[in-house]
C-alpha positions in Angstrom: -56.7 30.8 36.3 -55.3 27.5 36.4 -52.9 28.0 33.7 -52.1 31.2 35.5 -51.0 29.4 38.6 -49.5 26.3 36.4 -47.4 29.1 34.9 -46.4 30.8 38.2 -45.3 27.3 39.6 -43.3 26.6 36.5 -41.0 29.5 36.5 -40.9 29.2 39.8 -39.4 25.7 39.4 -37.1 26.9 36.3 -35.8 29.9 38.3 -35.1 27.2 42.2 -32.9 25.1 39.3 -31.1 28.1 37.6 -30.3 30.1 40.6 -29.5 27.1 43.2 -28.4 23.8 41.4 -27.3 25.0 38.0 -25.7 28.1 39.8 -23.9 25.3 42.0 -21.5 24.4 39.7 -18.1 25.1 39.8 -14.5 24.3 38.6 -11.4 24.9 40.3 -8.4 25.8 38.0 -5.1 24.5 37.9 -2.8 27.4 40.1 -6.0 27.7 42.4 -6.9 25.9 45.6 -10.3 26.4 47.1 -12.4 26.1 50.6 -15.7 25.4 50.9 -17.6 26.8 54.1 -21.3 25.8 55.4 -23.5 28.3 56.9 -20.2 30.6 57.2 -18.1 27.7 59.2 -15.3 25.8 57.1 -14.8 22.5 56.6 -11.8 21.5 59.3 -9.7 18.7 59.2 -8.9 16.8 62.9 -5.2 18.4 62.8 -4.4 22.3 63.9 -1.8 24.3 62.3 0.6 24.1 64.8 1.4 20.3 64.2 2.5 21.5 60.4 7.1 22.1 60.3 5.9 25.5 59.9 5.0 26.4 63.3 8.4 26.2 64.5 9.3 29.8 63.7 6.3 31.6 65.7 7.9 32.3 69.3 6.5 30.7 72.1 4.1 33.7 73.0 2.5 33.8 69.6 2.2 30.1 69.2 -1.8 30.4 71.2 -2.3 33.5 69.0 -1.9 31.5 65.5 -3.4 28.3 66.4 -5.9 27.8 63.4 -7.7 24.6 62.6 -6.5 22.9 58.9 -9.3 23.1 56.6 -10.0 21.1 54.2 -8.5 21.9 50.4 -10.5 21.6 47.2 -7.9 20.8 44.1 -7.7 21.5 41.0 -10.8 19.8 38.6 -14.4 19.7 38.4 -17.1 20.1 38.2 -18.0 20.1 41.6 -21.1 20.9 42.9 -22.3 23.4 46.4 -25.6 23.7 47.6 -26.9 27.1 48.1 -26.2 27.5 52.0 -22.1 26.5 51.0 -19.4 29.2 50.0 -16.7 28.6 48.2 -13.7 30.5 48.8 -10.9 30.6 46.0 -6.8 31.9 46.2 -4.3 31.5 43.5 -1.4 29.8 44.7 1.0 30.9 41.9 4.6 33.2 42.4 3.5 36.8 42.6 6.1 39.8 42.5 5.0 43.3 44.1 7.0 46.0 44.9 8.3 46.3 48.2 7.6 50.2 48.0 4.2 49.8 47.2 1.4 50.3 49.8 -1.7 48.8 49.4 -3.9 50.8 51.4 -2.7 54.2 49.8 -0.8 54.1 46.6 0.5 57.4 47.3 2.4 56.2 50.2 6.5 55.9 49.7 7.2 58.2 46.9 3.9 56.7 44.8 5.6 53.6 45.5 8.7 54.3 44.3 11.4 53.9 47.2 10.6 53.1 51.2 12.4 54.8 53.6 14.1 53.5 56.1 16.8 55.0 59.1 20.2 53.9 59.8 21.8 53.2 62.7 23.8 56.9 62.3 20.0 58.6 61.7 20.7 58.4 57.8 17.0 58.6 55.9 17.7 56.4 53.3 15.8 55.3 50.5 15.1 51.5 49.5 14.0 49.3 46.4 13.1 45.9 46.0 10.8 43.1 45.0 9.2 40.5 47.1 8.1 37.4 45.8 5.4 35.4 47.1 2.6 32.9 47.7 -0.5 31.8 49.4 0.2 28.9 51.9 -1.5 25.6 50.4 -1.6 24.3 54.1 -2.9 27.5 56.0 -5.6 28.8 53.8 -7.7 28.9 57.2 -5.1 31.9 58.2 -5.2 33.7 54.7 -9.3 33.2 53.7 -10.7 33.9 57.6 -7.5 34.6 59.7 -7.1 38.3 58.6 -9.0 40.9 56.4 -7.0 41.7 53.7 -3.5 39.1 54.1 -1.4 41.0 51.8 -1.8 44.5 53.9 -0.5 42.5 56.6 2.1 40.5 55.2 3.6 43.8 53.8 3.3 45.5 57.1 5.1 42.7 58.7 7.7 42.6 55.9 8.1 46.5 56.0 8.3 46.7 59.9 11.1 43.8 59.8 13.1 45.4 57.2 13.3 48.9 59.3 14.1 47.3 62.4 17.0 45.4 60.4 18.0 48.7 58.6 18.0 50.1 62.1 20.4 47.7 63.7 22.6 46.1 60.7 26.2 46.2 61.8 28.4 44.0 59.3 31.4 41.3 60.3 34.5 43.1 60.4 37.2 41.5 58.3 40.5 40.6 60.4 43.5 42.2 59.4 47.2 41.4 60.3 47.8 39.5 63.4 44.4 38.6 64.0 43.0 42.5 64.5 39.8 43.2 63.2 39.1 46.2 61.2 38.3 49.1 63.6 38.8 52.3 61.2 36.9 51.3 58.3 33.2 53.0 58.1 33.3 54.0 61.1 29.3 55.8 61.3 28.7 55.2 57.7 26.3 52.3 58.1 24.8 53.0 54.4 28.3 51.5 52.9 28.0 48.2 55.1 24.1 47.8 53.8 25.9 48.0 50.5 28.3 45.7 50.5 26.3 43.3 52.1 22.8 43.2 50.6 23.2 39.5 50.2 23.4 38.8 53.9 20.3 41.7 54.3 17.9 39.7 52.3 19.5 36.4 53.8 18.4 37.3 56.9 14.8 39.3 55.7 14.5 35.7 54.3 14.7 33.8 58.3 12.9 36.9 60.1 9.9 35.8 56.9 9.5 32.4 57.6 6.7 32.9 60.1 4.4 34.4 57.5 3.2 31.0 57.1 1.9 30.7 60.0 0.6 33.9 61.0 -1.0 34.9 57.6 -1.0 31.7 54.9 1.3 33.6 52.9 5.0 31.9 51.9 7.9 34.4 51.2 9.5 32.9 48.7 12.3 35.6 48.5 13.0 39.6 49.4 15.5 40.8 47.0 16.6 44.3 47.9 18.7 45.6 44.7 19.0 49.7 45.4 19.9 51.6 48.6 19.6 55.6 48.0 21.4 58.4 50.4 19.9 61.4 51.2 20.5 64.2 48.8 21.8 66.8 51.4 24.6 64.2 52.3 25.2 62.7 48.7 28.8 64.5 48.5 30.0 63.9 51.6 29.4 60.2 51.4 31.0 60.0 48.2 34.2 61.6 49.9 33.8 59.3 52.9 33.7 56.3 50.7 37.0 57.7 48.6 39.0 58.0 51.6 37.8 54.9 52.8 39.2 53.5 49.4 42.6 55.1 49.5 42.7 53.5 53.1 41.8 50.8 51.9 44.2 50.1 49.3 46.9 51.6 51.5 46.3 48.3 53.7 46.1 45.9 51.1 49.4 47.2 49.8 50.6 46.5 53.3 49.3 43.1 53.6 50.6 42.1 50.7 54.2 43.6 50.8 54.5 42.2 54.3 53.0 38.8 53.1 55.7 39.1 50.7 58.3 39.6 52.7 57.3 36.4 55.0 57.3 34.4 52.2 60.6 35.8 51.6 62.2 35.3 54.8 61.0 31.7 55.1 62.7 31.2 51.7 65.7 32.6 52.9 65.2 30.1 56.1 64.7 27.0 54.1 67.7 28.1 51.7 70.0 29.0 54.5 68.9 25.3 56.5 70.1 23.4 53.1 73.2 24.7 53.1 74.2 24.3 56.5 72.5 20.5 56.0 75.0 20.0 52.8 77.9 21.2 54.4 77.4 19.0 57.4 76.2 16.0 56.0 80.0 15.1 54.5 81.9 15.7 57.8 79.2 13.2 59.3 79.8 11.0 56.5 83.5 11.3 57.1 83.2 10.5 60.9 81.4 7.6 60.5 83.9 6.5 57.9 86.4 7.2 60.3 85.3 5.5 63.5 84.6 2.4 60.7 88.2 2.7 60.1 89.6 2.5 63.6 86.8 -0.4 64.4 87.8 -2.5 61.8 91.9 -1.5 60.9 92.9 -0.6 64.8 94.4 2.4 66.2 97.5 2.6 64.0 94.9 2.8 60.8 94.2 6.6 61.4 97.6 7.2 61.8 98.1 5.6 58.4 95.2 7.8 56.9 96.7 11.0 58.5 99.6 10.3 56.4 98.2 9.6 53.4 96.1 12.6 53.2 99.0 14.8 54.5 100.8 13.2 51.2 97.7 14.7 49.2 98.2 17.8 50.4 101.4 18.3 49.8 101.1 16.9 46.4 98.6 20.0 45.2 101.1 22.1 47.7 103.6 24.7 46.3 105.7 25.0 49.1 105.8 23.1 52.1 107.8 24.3 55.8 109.3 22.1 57.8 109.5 22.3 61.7 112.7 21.4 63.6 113.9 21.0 67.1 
């Protein structure tokens, strides 16, 4: 009996170490960061996340909504050790790319994730693809481990919501044209061809409406790159005639830019050449008054007189027949 209950106590003993102290150990690895609550309640830090440069995107109304305590951040190493009332809560902080199609509560959402819609501002249903690249917040890991359920639904929600209400309203910077206009008659209702040609400034700006993700969810957009925009197939054709016309009216008013730029460049060559002639054929007969009025200063009165005839004596010199006046 005695051996019995020496026995009992024994595994008991072996199987307290195995399942609380040796099970206590842990690592951390070296693209993971890691929290460690007690009795459910993190460990905090004396600081709230809206001291952090971060919280300078949230608007003013939200700023009370997102106001999460810092926590305290277990790096990379081991091993460490947690007693069995402690949790440990662990979130890779490398680069991750999804597709901006993809849902993640249904997978059959968007095509099988395959292309979001979206509508234009002239009620086109258009199609989308993309990537977006990002990662967990090393400095809000309160938001991303306790903040929400599942970050990444929310974070994609936010993106997608963002990215229609941009789609909805994107109007791109007309270009000036001569004398200062500004182009009035190009894609006029065809929103689709100014998301084209500016894609850049679309995920430029998805880029500033993201940078709040940090603090409202933990998560860091690193970038939203938006690289295909498909019409709908019922209005394929006459989008692809839209967009020739536009090109033939489009050339038409480079070829006018550039013939008048031509010709202004032209004219003020004809200016500048027309100026330096008159300037050459003045400068002597300036030359040849001061000369003059040198003369008279210096040689008196009867000295032009004197030049008068000597240059009438030139003249008739290289003259072939000369007429003389008498009373």
């Amino acid at each position: 009996m005695t051996t019995f209950l020496f026995g009992l106590l024994f595994g008991f003993v072996v199987w307290f170490l195995v399942r609380y102290l040796a099970a206590g150990i842990y690592t951390v690895d070296q693209n993971e960061r890691a929290v460690k609550t007690v009795f459910g309640r993190a460990e905090r830090l004396q600081k709230s996340t809206l001291e952090d440069p971060f919280a300078e995107y949230l608007r003013p109304e939200e700023r009370d909504r997102y106001d999460y305590p810092q926590v305290r951040v277990i790096p990379p190493g081991g091993p460490y050790f947690k007693w069995p009332w402690e949790r440990i809560y662990k979130a890779s902080i490398a680069t991750q790319t999804v597709n901006m199609a993809i849902d993640p509560e249904d997978p059959r959402a968007n095509q099988n994730g395959q292309s979001l819609e979206a509508v234009t501002k002239d009620q086109l249903n258009i199609g989308l693809q993309g990537q977006i690249r990002y990662r967990v917040c090393e400095r809000n890991l309160y938001a991303y481990f306790f903040g929400v359920k599942r970050p990444i639904v929310h974070v994609m929600g936010y993106f997608v919501s963002l990215l229609r209400e941009r789609i909805a309203n994107f109007e791109a910077p007309r270009k000036p044209l001569l004398d200062g206009d500004e182009e009035q008659i190009i894609n006029i209702g065809v929103s689709i061809n100014d998301l084209r040609k500016n894609l850049r400034d679309l995920n430029e700006l998805m880029d500033r409406e993201c940078l709040s993700s940090e603090a409202r969810y933990g998560i860091t957009f690193d970038a939203s790159l938006i690289t295909g925009i498909d019409p709908p197939h019922d209005v394929e054709s006459a989008l692809a005639a839209i967009n020739t016309a536009h090109n033939h009216v489009s050339s038409d008013i480079s070829l006018a830019q550039a013939s008048a730029d031509q010709k202004i460049v032209q004219s003020r060559r004809a200016v500048e050449i027309e100026t330096l002639k008159a300037l050459a054929e003045v400068e002597p007969l300036n030359a040849l008054a001061d000369q003059l009025t040198a003369l008279k200063h210096n040689g008196g009165p009867e000295s032009i007189n004197n030049y008068l005839r000597n240059v009438r004596l030139q003249l008739y010199k290289h003259a072939g027949r000369a007429f003389l006046e008498v009373n």
